[in-house]
C-alpha positions as CSV (number, residue, x, y, z in Angstrom):
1,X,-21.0,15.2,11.0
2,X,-23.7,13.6,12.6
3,X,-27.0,11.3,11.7
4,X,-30.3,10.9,13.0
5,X,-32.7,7.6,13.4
6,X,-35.6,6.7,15.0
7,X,-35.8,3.5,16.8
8,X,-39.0,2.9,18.3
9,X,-40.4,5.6,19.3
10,X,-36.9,7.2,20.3
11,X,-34.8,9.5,18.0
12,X,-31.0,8.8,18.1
13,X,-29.1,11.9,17.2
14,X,-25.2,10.3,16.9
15,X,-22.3,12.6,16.3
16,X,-20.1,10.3,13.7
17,X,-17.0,9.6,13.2
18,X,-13.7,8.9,15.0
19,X,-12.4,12.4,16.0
20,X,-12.9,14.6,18.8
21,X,-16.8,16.1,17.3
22,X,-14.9,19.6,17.9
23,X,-18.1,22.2,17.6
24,X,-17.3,23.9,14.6
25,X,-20.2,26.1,12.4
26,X,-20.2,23.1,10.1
27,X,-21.3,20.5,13.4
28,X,-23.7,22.8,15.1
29,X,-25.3,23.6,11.6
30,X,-25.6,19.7,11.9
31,X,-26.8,19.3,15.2
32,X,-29.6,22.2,15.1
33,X,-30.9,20.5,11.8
34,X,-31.2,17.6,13.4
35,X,-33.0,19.0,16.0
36,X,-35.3,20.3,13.7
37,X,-35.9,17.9,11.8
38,X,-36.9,16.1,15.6
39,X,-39.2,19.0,16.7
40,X,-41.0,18.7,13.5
41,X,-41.3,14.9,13.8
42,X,-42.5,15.0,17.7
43,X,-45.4,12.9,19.4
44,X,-46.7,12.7,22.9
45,X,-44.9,9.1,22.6
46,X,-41.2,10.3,21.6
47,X,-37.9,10.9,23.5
48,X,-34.3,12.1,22.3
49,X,-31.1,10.5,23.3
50,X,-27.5,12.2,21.7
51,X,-24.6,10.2,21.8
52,X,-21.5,9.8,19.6
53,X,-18.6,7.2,18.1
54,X,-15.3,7.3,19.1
55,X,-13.4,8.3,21.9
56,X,-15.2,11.9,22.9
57,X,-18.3,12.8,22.9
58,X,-17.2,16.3,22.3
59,X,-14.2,17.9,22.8
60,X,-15.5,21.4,23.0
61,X,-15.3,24.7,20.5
62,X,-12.9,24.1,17.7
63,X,-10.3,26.7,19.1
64,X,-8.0,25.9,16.0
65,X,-10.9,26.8,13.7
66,X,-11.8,30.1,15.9
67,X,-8.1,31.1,16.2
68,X,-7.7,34.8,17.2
69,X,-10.8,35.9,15.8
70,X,-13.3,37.2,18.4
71,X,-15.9,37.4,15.6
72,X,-15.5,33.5,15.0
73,X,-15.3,33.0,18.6
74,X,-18.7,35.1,19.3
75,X,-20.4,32.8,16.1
76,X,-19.6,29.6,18.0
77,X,-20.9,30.8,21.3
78,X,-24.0,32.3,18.9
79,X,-24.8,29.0,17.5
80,X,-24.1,26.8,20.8
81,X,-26.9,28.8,22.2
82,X,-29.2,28.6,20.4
83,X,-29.0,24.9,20.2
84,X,-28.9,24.9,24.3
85,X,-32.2,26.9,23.7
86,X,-33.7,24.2,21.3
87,X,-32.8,21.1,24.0
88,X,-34.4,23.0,27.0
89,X,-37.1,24.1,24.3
90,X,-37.6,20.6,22.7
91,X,-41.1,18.8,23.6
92,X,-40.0,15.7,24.6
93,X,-37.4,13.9,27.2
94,X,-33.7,14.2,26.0
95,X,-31.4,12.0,27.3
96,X,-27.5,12.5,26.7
97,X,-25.4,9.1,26.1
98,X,-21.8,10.3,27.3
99,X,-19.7,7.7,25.3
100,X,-16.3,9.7,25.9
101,X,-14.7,12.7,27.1
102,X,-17.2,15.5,26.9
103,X,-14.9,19.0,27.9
104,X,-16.1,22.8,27.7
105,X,-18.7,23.1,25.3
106,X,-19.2,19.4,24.7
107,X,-20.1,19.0,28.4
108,X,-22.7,21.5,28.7
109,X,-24.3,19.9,25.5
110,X,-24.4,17.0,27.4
111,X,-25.4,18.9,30.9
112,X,-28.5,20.2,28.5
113,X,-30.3,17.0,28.3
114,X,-32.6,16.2,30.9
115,X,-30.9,13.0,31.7
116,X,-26.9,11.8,31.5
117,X,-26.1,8.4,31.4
118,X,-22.0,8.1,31.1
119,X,-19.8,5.2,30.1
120,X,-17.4,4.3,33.3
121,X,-14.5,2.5,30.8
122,X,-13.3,5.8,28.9
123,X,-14.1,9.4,29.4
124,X,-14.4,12.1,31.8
125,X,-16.6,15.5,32.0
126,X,-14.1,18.4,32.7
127,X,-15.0,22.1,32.3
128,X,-11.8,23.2,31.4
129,X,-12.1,27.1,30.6
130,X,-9.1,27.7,33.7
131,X,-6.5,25.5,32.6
132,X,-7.4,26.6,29.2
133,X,-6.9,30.7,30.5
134,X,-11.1,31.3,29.2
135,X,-13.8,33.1,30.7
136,X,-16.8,30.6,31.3
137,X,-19.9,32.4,29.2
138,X,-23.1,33.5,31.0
139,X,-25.0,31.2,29.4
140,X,-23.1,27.9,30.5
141,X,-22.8,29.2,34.1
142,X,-26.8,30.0,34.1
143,X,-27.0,26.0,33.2
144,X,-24.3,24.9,35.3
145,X,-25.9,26.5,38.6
146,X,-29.0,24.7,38.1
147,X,-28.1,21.7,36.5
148,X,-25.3,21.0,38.9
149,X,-26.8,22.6,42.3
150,X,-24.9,20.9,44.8
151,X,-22.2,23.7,45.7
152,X,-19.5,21.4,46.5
153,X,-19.8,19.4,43.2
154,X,-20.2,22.7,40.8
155,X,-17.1,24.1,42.9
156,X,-15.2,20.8,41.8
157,X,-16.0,21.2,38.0
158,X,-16.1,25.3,37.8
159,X,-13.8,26.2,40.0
160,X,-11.0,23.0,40.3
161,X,-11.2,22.3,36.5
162,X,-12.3,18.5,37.5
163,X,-11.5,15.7,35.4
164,X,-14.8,14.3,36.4
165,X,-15.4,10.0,35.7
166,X,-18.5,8.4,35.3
167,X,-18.4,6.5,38.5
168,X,-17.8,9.6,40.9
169,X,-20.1,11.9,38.5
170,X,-23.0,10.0,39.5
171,X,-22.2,10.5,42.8
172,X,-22.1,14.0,42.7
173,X,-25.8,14.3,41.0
174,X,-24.3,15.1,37.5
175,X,-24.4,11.3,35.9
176,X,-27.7,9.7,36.2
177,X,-26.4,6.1,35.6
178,X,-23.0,5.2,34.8
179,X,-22.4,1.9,32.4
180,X,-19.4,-0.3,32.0
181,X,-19.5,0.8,28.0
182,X,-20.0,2.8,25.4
183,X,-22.7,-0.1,23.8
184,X,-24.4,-0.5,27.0
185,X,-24.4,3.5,27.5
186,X,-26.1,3.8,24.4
187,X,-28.3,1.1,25.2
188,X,-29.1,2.2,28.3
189,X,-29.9,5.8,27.2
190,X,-32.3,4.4,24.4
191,X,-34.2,2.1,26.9
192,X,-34.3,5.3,29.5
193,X,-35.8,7.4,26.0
194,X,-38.4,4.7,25.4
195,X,-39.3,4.2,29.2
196,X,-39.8,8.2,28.6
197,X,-41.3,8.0,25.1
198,X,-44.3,5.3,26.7
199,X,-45.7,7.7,29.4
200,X,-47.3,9.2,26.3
201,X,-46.8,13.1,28.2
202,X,-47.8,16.1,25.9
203,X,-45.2,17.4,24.6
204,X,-45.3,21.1,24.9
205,X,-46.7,20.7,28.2
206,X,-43.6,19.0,29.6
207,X,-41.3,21.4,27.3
208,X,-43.2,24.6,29.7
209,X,-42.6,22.3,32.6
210,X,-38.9,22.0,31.6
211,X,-38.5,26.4,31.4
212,X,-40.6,26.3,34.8
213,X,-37.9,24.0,36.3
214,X,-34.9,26.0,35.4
215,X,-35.6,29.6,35.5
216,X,-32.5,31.3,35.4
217,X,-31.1,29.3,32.4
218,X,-34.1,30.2,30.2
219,X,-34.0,33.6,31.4
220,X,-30.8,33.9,29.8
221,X,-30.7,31.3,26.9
222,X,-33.8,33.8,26.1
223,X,-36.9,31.4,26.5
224,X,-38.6,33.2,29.6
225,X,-38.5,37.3,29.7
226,X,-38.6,37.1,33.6
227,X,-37.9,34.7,36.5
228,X,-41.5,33.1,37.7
229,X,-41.9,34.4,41.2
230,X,-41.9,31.1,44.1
């Protein structure tokens, strides 16, 4: 479901495969593991980057797998969060390598990273809960706002349901960099994680710094009990 490697001093968390990396309990199980398995690993000299093969980053909850059951609904929202929590928790840069289309679920995973770098060839970022007749969760809108603070551009993705490209993501603030591939994206995410990795910051220093920077999400992902005061 997916792997991990270290290259350098940057860990590569891939989502495998050729399929649409639907988050089911059996890929979030994966994805929190590997996150562990990264926590526990951390130095002041390490960085994250997530990408994944194929055509889609990640196509979102697996609906099909959820069905009409609110109770399997509520367990993928349960175990999304909490891997949200771990990114925005994590002691070291994260970097998200958008390879393909990341919708719903798989675009806030990616909006959870402290950097997104996007390929331009293939892929858009589309919050589609509208078209798809869902309410958008507390939790995503808490990171949405302050990831995406530019009201014009979060109207376009919350409230349009925009099929979002690389090219015009970056410049609405979302992308960071946008790359002509999925090879170069990856690329260019790793080099971004080890220009990171070499400032040699401590770790749970910048993790605190990362909470202190977005208030409201860890307020509600459950990482702060109250908003700092300004």
């Amino acid at each position: 479901m997916c792997t991990l490697e270290q290259r350098g001093r940057v860990f590569v968390l891939t989502l495998t495969g050729g399929g649409e990396h639907r988050l089911n309990p059996t890929l979030l199980d994966s994805i929190q593991c590997a996150l562990r398995r990264v926590r526990s690993s951390s130095t002041p000299s390490s960085a994250l980057v997530t990408t994944a093969e194929g055509k889609f980053f990640s196509n979102g909850f697996d609906l099909s797998w959820a069905g009409d059951s609110d109770d399997r609904k509520i367990l993928l929202g349960t175990k999304l969060k909490q891997i949200i929590s771990d990114l925005f928790s994590l002691p070291m840069p994260t970097v998200a390598a958008v390879t393909g289309h990341a919708s719903a679920a798989g675009f806030l995973l990616a909006l959870s990273h402290d950097y997104v770098v996007m390929r331009k060839d293939r892929g858009f970022l589309y919050m589609s809960e509208l078209d798809i007749g869902l309410m958008i969760p507390d939790y995503f809108m808490a990171v949405v706002r302050e990831k995406i603070p530019a009201a014009g551009a979060r109207r376009e993705v919350v409230l349009r349901a925009g099929k979002v490209t690389a090219v015009r993501a970056a410049e609405m603030g979302i992308v960071d960099k946008a790359y002509d591939n999925a090879a170069e994206t990856v690329e260019g995410g790793v080099r971004l994680g080890e220009e990171l990795a070499g400032r040699g910051w401590d770790g749970e220093l910048y993790a605190r710094t990362r909470k202190a920077s977005y208030p409201e999400a860890c307020l509600v992902l459950g990482l702060v009990s109250f908003r700092p005061k300004l």
